[in-house]
Each structure stands twice: as C-alpha cells, then as structure tokens.
C-alpha positions as CSV (number, residue, x, y, z in Angstrom):
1,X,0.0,0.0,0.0
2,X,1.2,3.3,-0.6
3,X,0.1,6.9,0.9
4,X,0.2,10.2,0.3
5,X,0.2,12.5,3.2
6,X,-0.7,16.1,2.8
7,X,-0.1,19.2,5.4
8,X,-2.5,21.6,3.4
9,X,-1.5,25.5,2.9
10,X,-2.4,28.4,1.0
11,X,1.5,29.3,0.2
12,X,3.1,26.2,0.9
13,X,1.5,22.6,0.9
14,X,4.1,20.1,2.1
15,X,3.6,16.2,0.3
16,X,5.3,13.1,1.5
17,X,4.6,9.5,0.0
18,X,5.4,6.3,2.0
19,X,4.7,2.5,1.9
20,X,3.4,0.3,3.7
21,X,5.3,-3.6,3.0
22,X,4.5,-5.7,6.0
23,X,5.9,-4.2,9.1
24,X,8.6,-1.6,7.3
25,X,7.3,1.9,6.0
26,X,9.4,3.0,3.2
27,X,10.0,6.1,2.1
28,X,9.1,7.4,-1.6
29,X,9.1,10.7,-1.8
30,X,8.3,14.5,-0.2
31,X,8.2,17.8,-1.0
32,X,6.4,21.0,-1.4
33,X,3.9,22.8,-3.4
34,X,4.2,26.5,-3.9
35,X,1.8,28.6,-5.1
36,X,3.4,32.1,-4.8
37,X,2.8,34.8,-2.9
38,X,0.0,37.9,-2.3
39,X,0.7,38.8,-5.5
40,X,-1.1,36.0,-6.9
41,X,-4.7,36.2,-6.6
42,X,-5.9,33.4,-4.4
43,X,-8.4,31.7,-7.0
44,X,-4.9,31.3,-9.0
45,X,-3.4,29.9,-6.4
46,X,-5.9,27.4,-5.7
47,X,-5.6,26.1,-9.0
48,X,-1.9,25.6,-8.7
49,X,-2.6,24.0,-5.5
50,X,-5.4,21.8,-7.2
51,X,-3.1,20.9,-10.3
52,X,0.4,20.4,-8.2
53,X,-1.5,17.3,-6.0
54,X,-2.8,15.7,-9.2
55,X,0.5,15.8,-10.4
56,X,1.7,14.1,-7.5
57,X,-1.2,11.7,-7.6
58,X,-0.2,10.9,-11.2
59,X,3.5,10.5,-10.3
60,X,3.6,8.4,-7.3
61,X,0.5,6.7,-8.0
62,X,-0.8,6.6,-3.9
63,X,-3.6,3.9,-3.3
64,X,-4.4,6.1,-0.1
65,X,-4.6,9.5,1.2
66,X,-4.2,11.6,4.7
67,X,-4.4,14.9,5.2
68,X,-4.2,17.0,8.5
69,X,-7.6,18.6,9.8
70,X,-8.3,22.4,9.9
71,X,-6.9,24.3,13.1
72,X,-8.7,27.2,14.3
73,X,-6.3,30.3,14.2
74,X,-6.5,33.1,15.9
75,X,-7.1,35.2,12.5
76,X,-10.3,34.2,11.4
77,X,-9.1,35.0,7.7
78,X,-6.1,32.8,7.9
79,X,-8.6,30.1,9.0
80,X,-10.7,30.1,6.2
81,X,-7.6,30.6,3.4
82,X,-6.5,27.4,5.3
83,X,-9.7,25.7,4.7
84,X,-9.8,26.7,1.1
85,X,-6.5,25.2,0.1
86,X,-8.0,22.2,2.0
87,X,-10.9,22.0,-0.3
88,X,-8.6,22.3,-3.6
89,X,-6.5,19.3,-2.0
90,X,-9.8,17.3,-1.2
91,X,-10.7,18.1,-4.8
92,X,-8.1,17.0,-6.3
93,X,-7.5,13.8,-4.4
94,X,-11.1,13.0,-5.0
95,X,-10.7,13.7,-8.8
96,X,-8.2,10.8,-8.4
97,X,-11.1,8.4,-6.7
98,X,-8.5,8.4,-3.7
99,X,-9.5,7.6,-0.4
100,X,-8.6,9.6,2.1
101,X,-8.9,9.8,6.1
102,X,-8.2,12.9,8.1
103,X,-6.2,13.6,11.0
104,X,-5.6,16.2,14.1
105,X,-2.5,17.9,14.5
106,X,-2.8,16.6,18.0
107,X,-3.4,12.9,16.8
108,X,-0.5,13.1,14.2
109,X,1.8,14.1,17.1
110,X,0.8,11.8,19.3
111,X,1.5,8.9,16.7
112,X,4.6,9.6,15.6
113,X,6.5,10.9,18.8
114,X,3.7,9.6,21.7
115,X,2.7,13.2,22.8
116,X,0.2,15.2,21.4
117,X,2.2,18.0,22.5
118,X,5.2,17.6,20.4
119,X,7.2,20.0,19.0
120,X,8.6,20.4,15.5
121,X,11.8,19.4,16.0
122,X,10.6,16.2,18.1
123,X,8.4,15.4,14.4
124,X,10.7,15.9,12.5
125,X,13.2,14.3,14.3
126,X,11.0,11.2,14.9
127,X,9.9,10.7,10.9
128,X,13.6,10.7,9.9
129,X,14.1,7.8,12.3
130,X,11.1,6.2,11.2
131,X,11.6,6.0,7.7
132,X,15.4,5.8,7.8
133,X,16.1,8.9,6.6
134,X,20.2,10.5,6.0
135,X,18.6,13.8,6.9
136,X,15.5,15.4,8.1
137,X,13.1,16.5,5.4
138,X,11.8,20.7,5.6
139,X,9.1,21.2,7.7
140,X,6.1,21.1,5.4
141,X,7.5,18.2,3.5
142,X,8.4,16.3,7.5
143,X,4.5,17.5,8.4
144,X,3.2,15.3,5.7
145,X,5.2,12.5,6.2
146,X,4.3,12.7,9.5
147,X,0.5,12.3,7.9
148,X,1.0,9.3,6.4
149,X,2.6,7.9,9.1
150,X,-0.4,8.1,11.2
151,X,-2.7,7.0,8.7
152,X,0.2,3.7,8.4
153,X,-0.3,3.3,12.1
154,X,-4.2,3.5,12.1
155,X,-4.9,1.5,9.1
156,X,-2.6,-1.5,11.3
157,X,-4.6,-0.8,14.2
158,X,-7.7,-1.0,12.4
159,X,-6.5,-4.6,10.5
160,X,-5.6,-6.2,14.2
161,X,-9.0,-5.4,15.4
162,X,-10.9,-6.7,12.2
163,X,-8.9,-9.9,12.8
164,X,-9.9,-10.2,16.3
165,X,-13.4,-9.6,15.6
C-alpha cells in the first residue's frame, strides 16, 4: 500500500509519500507545493494547489490518502484561506477516486512521537528515524510524512482489530 500525506497551505502545501510492506514503511518521496505569494490572486493559487496534488497523484500513483484537519487560528481570515487550500486538495484527491482519512494535528503528534504535545523538531526528528532517513526532510514536506505515518499506524490498528473480531 502506498500513501500520500498532505499538510494543506495556501502558500506552501508540504507532500510526502510512503509505503506500507509488511511491518517496514518506506519512504518514496516529499516535497512541497508553492503557489506564490499575495501577489497571486488566491483563485490562482488554488488552481496551482489543485493541479500540483494531481500531479503528485499521477507521479507516485498513492492507493491512499491523509491529510491533516483544519486548526482554528486566531485570525479568522487565515482560517478560512486554510480551509480553502484544504478544499482544492480534497478536490483533487477525490478527482483521483483516492480515499482519504483525516487527522488532528494533535493525533499526528501523538502517533509519531507519543505526545500530542510535540514540537517540530521532536516530528521531525522522529519521521527521519522512522523511515530511515540521511537527513530530516523541511518542515512542510516532514509534516506530511508525519500524515501518512499516522494514517500507516491507524490503518494497522484498524486490521488487528478486524482480525480479532
């Protein structure tokens, strides 16, 4: 199984692509998105949002898909640029027929370093060890790693307790 990870952005939207083979993750691929800056008008940069995950759809071919949830900010406009740039990713994956499962920031913490309270550093830090990585990817690109990660770890959980019941 393969999955793409997505930590959604208006400016940047970090991408990171791992599989699944047995026990091991693997790591494929991350990166970033950029859509420019204020300059661009944001119905633009939607669309280069929306085109750059289908090009990443098409390239790594992911059979699943995790994005992190919405946070509310503190600037109520920031909030809902977030949440636009999450509906051009939804779209996008979607367009794709790509399942995908959502995640807290708090959840994806707590999965890959055991506190919800994490910082990071501590995530970053973590997903290099975890997927055996030379270095530590950026921050958006470690963020969505981080994503699929936790969608690795619940999609195990939620085998083991099929095969119980």
């Amino acid at each position: 199984m393969r999955i793409l990870g997505i930590d959604p952005a208006l400016r940047v939207t970090g991408f990171g692509v791992i599989d699944i083979k047995g026990q091991r993750l693997e790591y494929v691929a991350s990166g970033t998105i950029e859509t420019g800056g204020t300059e661009i008008p944001v119905p633009q940069r939607l669309a280069i949002l929306y085109s750059g995950i289908r090009e990443v759809v098409e390239t790594y071919q992911p059979t699943a898909s995790a994005m992190e949830q919405v946070f509310l900010n503190v600037n109520p406009g920031s909030t809902l640029l977030l949440g636009q740039a999450r509906g051009a990713a939804i779209a996008a994956l979607v367009a794709n027929q790509l399942p995908m499962v959502e995640f807290s920031a708090l959840e994806v913490k707590k999965a890959i370093v055991g506190t919800g309270r994490a910082s990071k550093s501590q995530v970053q830090e973590m997903v290099k060890r975890l997927l055996r990585l030379n270095k530590v990817a950026g921050t958006d690109a470690s963020d969505a790693l981080a994503v699929a990660i936790c969608a690795a770890h619940h999609r195990e959980l939620e085998q083991r307790l099929q095969q119980l019941g």
